[in-house]
N, C-alpha and C positions, 0 to 999 in steps of 0.2 A: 647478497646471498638470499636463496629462498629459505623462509622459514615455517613455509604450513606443511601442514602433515597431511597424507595419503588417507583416506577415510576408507575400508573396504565396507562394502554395505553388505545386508547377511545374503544377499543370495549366492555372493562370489565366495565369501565363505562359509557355506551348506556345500559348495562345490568340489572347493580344497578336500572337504572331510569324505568326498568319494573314498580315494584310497583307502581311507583309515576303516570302511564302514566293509570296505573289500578282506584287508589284512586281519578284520576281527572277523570275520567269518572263516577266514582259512584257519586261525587260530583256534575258534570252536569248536568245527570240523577236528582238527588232530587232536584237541582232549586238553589242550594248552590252558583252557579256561577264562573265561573275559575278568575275571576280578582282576585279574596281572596285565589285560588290555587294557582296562577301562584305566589301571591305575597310572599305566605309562601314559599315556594318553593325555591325561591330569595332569601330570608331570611336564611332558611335551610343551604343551600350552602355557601352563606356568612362567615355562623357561624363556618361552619364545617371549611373551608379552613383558618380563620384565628386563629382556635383554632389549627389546622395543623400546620401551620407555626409558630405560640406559640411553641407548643410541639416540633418544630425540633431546633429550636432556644434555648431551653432549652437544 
């Protein structure tokens, strides 16, 4: 079994966050407010990274 990890280097993810850089602009636009983007957002990454380190840990 292989056991090294995927490294993304940051310019693949500055890429990923297109979308998100998209969806907080359409959200400004309608009056939605970025403090509740910015905070999901926060949240998002949080989750991902320690379900990440879950997953390699397993």
């Amino acid at each position: 079994m292989n056991h090294s990890i995927y490294q993304i280097d940051i310019g693949h993810l500055l890429l990923a966050f297109i979308p998100v850089i998209l969806v907080a602009g359409i959200f400004f636009r309608w009056g939605i407010g970025l403090s509740s983007t910015i905070q999901g957002l926060i949240r998002m990454v949080l989750q991902l990274l320690l379900i990440g380190y879950a997953l390699t840990y397993i």
